[in-house]
C-alpha positions as CSV (number, residue, x, y, z in Angstrom):
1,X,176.9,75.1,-47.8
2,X,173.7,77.4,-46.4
3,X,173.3,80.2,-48.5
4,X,173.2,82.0,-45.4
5,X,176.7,80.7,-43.7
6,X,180.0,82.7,-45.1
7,X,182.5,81.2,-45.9
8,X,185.9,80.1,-44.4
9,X,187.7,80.0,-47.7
10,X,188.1,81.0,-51.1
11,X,189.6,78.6,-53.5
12,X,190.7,79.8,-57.1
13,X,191.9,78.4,-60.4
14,X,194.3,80.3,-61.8
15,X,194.1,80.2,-65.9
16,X,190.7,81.2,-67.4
17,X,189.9,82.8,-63.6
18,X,192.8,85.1,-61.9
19,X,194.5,85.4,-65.0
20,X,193.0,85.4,-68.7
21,X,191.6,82.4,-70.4
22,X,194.3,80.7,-72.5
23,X,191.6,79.0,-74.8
24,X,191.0,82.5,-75.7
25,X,194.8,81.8,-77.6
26,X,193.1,78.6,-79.5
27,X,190.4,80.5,-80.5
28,X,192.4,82.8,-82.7
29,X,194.7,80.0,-83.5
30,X,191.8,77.8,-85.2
31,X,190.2,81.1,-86.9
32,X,194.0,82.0,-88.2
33,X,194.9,78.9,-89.5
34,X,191.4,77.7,-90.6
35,X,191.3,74.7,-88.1
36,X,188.1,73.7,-87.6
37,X,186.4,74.9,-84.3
38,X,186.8,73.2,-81.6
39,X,189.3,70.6,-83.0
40,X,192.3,71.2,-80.7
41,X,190.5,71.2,-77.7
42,X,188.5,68.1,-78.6
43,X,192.4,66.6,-79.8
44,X,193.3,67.2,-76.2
45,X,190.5,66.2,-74.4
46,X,190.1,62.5,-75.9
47,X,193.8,62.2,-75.6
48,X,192.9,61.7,-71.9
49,X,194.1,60.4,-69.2
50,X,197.8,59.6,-70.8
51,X,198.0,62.3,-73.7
52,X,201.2,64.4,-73.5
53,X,199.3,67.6,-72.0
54,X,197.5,65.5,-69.1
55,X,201.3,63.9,-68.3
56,X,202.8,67.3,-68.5
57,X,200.5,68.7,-66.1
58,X,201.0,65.6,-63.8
59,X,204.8,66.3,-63.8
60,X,205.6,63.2,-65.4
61,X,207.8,64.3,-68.3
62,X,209.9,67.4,-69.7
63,X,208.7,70.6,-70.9
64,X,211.4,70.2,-73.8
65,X,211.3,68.6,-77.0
66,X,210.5,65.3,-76.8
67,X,207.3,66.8,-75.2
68,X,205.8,68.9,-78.0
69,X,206.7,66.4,-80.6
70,X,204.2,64.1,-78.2
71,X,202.2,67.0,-78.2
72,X,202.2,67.6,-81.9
73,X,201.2,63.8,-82.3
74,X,198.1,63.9,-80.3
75,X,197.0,67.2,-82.4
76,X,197.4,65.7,-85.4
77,X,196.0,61.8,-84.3
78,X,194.4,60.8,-87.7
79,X,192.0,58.1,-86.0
80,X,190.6,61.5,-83.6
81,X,190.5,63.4,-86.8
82,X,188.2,60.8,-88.1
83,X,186.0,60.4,-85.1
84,X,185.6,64.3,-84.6
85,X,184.5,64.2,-88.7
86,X,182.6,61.0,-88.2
87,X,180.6,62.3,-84.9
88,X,179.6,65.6,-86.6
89,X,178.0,64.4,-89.8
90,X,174.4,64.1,-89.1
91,X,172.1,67.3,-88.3
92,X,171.9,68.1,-84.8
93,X,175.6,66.6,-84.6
94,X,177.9,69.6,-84.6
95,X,180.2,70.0,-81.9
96,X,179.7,74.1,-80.0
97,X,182.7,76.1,-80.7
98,X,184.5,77.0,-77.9
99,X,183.0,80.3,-77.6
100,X,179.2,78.6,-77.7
101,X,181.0,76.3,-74.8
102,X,181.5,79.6,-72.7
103,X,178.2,80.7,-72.6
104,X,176.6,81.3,-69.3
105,X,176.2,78.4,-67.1
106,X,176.5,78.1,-63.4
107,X,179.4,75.7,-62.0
108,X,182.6,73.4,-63.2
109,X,186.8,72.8,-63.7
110,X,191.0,70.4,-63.9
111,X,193.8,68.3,-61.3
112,X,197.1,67.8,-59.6
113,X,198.5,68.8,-56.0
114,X,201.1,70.4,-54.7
115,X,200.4,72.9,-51.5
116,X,202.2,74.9,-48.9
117,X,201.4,78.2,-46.9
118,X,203.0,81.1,-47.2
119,X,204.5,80.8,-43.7
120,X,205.5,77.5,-43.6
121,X,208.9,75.1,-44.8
122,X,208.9,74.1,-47.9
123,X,208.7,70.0,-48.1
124,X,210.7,68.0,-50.7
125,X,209.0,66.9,-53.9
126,X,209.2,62.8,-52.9
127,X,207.3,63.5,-49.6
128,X,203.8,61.7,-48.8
129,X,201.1,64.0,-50.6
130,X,199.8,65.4,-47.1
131,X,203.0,67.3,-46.7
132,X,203.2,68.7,-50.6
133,X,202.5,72.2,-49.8
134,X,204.1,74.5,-51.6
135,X,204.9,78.5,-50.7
136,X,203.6,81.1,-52.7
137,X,206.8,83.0,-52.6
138,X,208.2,80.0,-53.9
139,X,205.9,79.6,-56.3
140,X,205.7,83.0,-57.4
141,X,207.5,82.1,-60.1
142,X,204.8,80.1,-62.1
143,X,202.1,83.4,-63.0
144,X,203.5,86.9,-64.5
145,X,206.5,87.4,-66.8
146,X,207.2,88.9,-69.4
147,X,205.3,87.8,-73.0
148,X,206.3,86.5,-76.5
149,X,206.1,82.4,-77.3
150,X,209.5,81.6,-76.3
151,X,210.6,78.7,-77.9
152,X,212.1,76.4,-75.2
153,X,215.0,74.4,-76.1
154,X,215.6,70.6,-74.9
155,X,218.3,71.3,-72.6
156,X,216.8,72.6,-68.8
157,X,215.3,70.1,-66.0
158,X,212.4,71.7,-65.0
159,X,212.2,72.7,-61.2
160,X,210.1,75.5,-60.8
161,X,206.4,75.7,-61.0
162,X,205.1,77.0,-64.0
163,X,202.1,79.0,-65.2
164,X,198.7,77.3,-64.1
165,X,197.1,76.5,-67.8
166,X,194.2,73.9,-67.2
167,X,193.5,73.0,-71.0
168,X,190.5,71.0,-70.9
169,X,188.2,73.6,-70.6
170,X,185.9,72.9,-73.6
171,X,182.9,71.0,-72.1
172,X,179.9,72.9,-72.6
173,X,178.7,74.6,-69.7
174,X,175.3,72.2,-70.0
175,X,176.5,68.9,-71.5
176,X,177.1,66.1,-69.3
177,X,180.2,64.3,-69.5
178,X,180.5,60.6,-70.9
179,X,183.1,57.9,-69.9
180,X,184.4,58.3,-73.8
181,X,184.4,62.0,-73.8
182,X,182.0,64.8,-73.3
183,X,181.5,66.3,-77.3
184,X,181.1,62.3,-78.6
185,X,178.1,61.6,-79.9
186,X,176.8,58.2,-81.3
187,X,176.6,58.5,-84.8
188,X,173.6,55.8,-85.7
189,X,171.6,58.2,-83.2
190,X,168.4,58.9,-84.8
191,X,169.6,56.8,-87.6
192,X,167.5,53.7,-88.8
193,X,170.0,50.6,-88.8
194,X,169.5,50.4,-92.9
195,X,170.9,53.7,-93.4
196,X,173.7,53.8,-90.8
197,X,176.1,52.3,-93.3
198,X,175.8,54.5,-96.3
199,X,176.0,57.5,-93.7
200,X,179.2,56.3,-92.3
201,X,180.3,55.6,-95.7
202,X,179.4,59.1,-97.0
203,X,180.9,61.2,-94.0
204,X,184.2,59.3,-94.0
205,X,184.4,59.8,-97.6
206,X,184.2,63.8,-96.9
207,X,187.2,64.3,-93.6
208,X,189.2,66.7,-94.8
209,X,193.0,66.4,-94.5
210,X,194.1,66.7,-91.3
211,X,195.6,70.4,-90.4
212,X,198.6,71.5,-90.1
213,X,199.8,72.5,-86.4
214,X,202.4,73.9,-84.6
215,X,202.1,72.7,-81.4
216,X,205.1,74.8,-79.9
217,X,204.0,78.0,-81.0
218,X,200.5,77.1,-80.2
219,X,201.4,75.8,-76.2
220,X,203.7,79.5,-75.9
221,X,200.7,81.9,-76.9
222,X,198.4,80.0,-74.8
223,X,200.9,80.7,-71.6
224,X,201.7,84.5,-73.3
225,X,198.1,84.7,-73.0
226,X,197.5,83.5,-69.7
227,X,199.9,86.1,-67.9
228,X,197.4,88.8,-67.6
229,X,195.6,89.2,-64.7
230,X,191.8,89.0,-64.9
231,X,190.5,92.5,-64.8
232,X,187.7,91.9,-62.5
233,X,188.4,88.5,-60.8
234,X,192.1,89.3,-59.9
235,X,191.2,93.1,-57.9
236,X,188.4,90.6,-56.3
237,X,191.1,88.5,-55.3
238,X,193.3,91.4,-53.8
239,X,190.5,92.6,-51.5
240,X,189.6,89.4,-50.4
241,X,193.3,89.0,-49.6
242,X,193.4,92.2,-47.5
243,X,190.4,91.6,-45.8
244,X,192.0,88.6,-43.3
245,X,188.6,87.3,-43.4
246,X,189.5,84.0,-45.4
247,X,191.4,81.6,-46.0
248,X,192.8,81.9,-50.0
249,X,193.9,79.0,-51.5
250,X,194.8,77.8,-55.4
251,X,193.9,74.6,-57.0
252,X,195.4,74.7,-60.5
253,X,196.8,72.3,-63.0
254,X,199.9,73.8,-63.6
255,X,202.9,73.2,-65.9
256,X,207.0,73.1,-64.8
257,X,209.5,75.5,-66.4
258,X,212.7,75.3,-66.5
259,X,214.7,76.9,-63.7
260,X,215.9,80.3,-65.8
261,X,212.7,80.5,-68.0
262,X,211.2,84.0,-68.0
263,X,207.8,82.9,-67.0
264,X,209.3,81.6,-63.9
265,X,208.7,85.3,-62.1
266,X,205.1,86.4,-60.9
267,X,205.6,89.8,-61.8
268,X,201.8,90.7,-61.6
269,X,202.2,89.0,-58.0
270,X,199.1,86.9,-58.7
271,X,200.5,83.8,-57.0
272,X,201.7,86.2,-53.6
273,X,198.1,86.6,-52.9
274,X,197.7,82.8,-51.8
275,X,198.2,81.2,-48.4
276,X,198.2,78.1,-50.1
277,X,198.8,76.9,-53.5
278,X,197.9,73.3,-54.9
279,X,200.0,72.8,-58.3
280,X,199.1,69.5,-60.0
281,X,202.5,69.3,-61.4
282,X,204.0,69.1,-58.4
283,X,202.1,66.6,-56.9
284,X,201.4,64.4,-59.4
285,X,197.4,64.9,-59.9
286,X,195.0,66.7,-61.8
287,X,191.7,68.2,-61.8
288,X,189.1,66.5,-61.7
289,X,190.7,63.8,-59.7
290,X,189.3,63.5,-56.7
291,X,192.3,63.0,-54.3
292,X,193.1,66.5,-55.1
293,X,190.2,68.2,-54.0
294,X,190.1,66.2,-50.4
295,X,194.2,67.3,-50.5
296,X,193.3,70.7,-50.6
297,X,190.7,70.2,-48.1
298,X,193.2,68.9,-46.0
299,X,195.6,71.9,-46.8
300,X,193.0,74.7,-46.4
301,X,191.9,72.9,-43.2
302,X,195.6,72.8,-41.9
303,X,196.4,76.4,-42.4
304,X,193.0,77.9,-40.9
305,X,194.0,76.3,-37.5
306,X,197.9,77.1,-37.7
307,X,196.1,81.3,-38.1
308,X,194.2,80.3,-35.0
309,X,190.9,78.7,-36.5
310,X,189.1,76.1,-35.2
311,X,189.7,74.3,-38.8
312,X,187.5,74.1,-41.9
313,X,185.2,71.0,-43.8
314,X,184.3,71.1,-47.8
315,X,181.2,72.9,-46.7
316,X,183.4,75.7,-45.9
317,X,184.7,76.6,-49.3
318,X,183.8,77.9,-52.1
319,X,185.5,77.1,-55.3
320,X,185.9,79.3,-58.8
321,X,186.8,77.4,-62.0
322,X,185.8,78.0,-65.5
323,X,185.6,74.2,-66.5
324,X,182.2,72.6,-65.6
325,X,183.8,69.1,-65.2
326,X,186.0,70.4,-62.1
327,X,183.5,71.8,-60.8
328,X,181.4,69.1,-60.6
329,X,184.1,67.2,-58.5
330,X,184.5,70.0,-56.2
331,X,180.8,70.0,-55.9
332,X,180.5,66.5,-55.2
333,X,183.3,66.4,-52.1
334,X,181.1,69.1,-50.2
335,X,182.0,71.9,-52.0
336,X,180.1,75.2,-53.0
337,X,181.0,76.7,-56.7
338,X,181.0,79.2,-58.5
339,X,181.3,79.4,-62.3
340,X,183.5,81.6,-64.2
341,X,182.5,82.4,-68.0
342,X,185.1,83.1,-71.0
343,X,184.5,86.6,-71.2
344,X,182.1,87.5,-68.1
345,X,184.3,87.3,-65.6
346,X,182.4,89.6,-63.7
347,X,179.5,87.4,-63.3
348,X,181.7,85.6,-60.6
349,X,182.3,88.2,-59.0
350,X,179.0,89.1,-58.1
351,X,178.3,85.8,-57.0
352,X,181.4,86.0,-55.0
353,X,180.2,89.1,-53.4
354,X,177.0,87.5,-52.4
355,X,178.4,84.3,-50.4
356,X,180.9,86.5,-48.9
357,X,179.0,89.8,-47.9
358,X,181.7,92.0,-49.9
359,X,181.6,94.5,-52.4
360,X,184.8,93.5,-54.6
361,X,183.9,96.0,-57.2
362,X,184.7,99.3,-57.4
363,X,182.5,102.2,-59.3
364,X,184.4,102.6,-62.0
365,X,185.1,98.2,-62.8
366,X,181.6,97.5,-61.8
367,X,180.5,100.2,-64.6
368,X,182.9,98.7,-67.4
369,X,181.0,95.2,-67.3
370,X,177.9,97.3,-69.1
């Protein structure tokens, strides 16, 4: 996109952008339980594509039981545990803690589809992909309820849309993904052939036992967490809402709840502000697949002309995530990006206010960022 055109539409994540960052709730779970930084997080991510948090977020099993003992497994996968230990031995080696990962950088983010505008019939679950929109008042059930970890019980078939948590948000804002994972480093680099053994043979010889982890209490903070709008990103949101001048539009990996779950209400009426809402759980895909970017493409471009546009291209949106990896994708169909930091929100903002000639702070938020 020109620096100089405006945009047509907006396009949001929803965890770790409209509403607070649920690796903020790993964070304090490593420091509290003494897990090594950055060892869930990596857990998850080289889990990928089939790991129980990437399925959940496709829709293709439970939130129940069966889905946090998965869950629990991949935390606590003795061969990762070994590799993470293994990669990090030598000097330069150390993986960044997540907070190093959120350091200022410009662009990223996660996957899966489901959309709908707010005005239009809600399609069933088996249609073609084109047709998966889903309404925001439908959907308003996913963001906003009350908090606590509630500890779900295997009983309820999940049919509503749950709280938009993308969890693989700990590349490093300037690392450059590999097809193995992002944080994986050889571990004879910069080591001469004779020495590689006795280093392997030394660093295995020091893993630690592998931690202890409660992957249900752990998965309930992270969504607790991730029910508060974002103080600067989410009143951005609202204006740009008000404003009629865009098109607004969510492309979140999202998670299912079951239908009477208290999280299943958007009582900070975060999801309400969307004319369209892409829910990977619902359509079976996830950031950073591809196919859901050029779905919400599609989507964005469909409900600009049923308001009376003339339609809308890639060029004609600009995306927000907080994970450099989705960002990349969203980049790379035609998109512009913005980057949103753990912890400077606000940084967004600004850049939002420059592609879209608003001022989306007020005095008194504008001042608090100082």
């Amino acid at each position: 996109m020109n620096p100089q055109q405006v945009p047509k539409a907006i396009l949001f994540d929803i965890g770790g952008v409209c509403v607070r960052s649920p690796f903020q709730a790993i964070i304090e779970y490593e420091h509290k339980h003494h897990i090594p930084s950055g060892w869930i997080n990596y857990a998850i991510s080289r889990s990928s594509p089939n790991g129980s948090w990437q399925r959940l977020e496709r829709g293709e099993i439970k939130l129940d039981a069966a889905y946090f003992k998965g869950l629990n497994a991949d935390l606590v996968n003795a061969d990762l545990w070994k590799e993470y230990h293994i990669r990090d031995s030598g000097p330069s080696k150390k993986i960044k803690s997540l907070k190093e990962m959120a350091k200022p950088a410009q662009l990223e983010d996660p996957v899966g589809p489901k959309t709908e505008t707010a005005d239009s019939t809600p399609t069933k679950q088996d249609e073609g992909a084109n047709s998966r929109a889903e309404r925001p008042q439908d959907c308003e059930k996913q963001l906003n309820a009350g908090s606590g970890k509630k500890r779900l019980e295997d009983r309820a078939n999940p049919t509503q849309l749950g709280d938009s948590v993308s969890f693989l948000k700990a590349e490093a804002a300037d690392s450059t993904p590999t097809d193995q994972g992002r944080f994986v480093r050889s571990i004879t680099d910069g080591i001469s052939p004779d020495k590689t053994k006795g280093s392997s043979t030394q660093s295995k010889s020091s893993i630690p036992p592998l931690p202890s982890i409660d992957a249900e209490a752990l998965f309930w903070e992270m969504m607790r967490v991730s029910r508060e709008p974002d103080p600067y990103i989410f009143p951005a949101l609202k204006k740009l809402k008000a404003s009629n001048k865009f098109i607004i539009g969510a492309l979140s990996n999202t998670v299912i709840y079951p239908p009477d779950h208290e999280y299943n209400t958007d009582r900070a009426e975060v999801r309400s502000q969307f004319d369209s809402f892409i829910s990977s759980a619902h359509v079976g895909l996830r950031k950073p697949d591809r196919k859901i970017y050029d779905l919400a493409v599609k989507e964005l471009d469909r409900v600009s002309k049923e308001k009376g546009g003339q339609g809308l291209k890639a060029g004609d949106i600009v995306f927000l995530d907080d994970i450099g990896e989705n960002l990349k994708m969203g980049k790379r169909v035609g998109m512009q990006t913005i980057k949103v930091q753990l912890g400077k929100t606000w940084r967004a903002v600004e850049e939002l206010e420059k592609v879209t000639a608003m001022d989306l702070m007020d005095a008194e938020t504008r001042q608090s960022k100082l």
